[in-house]
N, C-alpha and C positions, 0 to 999 in steps of 0.2 A: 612777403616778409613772414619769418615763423613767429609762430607766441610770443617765444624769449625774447626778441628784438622788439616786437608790436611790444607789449607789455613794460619793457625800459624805455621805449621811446615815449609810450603815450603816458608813462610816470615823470618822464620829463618836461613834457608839456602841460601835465598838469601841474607840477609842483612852480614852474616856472609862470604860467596862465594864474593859477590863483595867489602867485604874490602880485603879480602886477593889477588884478581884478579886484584883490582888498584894498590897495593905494589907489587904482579909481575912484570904484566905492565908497572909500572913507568917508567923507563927506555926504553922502547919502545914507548911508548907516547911521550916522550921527542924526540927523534928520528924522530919518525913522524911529527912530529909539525914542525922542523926545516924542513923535508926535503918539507914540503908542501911550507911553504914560502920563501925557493929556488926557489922551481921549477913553481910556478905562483902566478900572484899576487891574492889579496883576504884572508878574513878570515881562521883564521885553521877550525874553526867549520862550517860544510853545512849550507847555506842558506835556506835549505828545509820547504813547509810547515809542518801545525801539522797535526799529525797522527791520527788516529782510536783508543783507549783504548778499559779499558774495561767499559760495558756498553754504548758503541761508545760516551764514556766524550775520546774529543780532546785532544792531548799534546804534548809540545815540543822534537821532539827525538832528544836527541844530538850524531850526526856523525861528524868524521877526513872529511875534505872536500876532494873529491874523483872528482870532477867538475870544468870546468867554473864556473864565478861566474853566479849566477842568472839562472843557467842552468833549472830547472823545470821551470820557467813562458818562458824562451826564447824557450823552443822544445814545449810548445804550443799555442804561441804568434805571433812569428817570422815566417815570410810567409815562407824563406828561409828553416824553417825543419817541414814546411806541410807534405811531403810525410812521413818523417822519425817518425812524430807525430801519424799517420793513422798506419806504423808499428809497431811502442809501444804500440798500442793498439789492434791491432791484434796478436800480442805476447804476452797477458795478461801481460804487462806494465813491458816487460822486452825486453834490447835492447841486443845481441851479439856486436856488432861493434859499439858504440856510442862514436861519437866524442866529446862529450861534455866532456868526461873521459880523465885528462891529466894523464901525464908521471908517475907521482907517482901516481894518483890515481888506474891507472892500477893495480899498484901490491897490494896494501892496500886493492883494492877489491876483490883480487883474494885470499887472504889469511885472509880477512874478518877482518884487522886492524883497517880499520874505522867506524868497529862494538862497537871499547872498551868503548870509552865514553857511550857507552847506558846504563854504568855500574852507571851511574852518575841518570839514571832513574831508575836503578833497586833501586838503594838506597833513591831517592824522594817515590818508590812506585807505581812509574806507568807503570812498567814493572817486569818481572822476568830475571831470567837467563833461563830458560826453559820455552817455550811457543811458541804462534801460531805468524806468521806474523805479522807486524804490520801496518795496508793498510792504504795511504791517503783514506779520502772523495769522492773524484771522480774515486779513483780508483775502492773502494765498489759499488758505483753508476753504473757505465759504465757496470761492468764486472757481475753486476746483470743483469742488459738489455742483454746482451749477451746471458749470464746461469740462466736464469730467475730460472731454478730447486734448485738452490745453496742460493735462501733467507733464509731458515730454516738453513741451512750452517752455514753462514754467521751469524745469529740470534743466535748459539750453538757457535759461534768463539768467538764472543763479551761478551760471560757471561763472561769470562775469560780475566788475563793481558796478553798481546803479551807478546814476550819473545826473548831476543838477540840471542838463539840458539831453532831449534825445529826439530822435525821430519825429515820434508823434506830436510831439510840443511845436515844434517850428515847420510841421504840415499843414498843421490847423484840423491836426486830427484828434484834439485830445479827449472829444466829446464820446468817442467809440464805445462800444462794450468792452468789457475786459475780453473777453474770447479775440477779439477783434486787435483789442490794446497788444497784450501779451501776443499775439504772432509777429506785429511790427518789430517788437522788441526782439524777440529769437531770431527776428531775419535779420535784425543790425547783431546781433551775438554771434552769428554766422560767419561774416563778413570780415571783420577787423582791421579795418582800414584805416591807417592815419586820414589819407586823403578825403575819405569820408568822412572821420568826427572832425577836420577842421571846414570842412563843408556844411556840419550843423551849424559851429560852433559861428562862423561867418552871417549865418542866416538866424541864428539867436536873437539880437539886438532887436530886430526889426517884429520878431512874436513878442519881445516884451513891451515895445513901445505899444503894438495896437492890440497888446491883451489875447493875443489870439491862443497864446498858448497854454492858456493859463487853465487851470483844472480844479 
């Protein structure tokens, strides 16, 4: 299949995928929403900044707030989580034990709930349902400096939209290094397979139920 046809097709599967996945959802999104503003104060939707698309054109991703408010500028602002700031980024900007994660946010991320709103980008178009990560700016920055080998990476990630589920999510890989992350993702950038993204998209359900994919 060339480009042209892969790229209408799989805009049709997403646009048609994420109307029928907001009408599942619904009822859980509602759910969500209350239980976030029970359990602290603050927006339903992350404060997060914008993301990396494709062609690295920036966008807003919409996430279930899973945080403190204002939690990204405070872990690398705030004298108080210097040390914890220096490990996020020696763990390729993933934390295990982060306090910034409240009470409900724990299980929303563990079960990748405050993934669903991304569904609200898949339908703008500036994501898929299947696809690679989607990196802040200084995350791409930093973690080139690092794995300098990973620009060409990185460069084959970008041709493509991120995407709410991918590869390494529903592997039970998503604990990797970035060096390691960003190859999986340029070999599915490779690829372009319907039959493969509805082969994540099939084994999705089952990494959100036991957490595995969650990051």
């Amino acid at each position: 299949m060339t480009t042209f046809y892969y790229d209408k097709v799989k805009r049709f599967i997403d646009i048609v995928g994420a109307i029928t996945l907001c009408i599942i959802f619904f009822p859980i999104t509602i759910l969500c929403a209350i239980a976030i503003v029970i359990d602290s104060e603050g927006p339903i939707f992350a404060d997060t900044p914008e993301r990396i698309g494709r062609h690295g054109k920036p966008f807003k991703m919409y996430k279930f707030r899973s945080m403190i408010v204002n939690a990204h500028n405070i872990l690398r602002n705030d004298p108080k989580f210097k040390k914890l700031y220096r490990q996020y980024k020696n763990e390729s900007y993933k934390l295990k034990n982060d306090p910034r994660v409240t009470r409900v946010g724990r299980f929303i991320r563990k079960h990748s709930i405050d993934e669903i709103p991304q569904l609200i980008n898949v339908l703008r178009g500036e994501m898929s349902l299947v696809g690679p990560r989607a990196y802040y700016s200084d995350e791409l920055r930093e973690q080139q400096k690092k794995y300098p080998e990973t620009k060409q990476l990185v460069h084959e990630v970008l041709s493509i939209k991120p995407g709410i589920t991918g590869v390494w999510q529903v592997s039970g890989r998503s604990e990797v290094n970035f060096d390691k992350r960003i190859a999986i993702d340029a070999s599915y950038a490779r690829k372009k397979s319907i039959g493969y993204d509805i082969l994540i998209l099939l084994r999705t359900p089952n990494a959100m139920i036991t957490g595995r994919g969650a990051v």
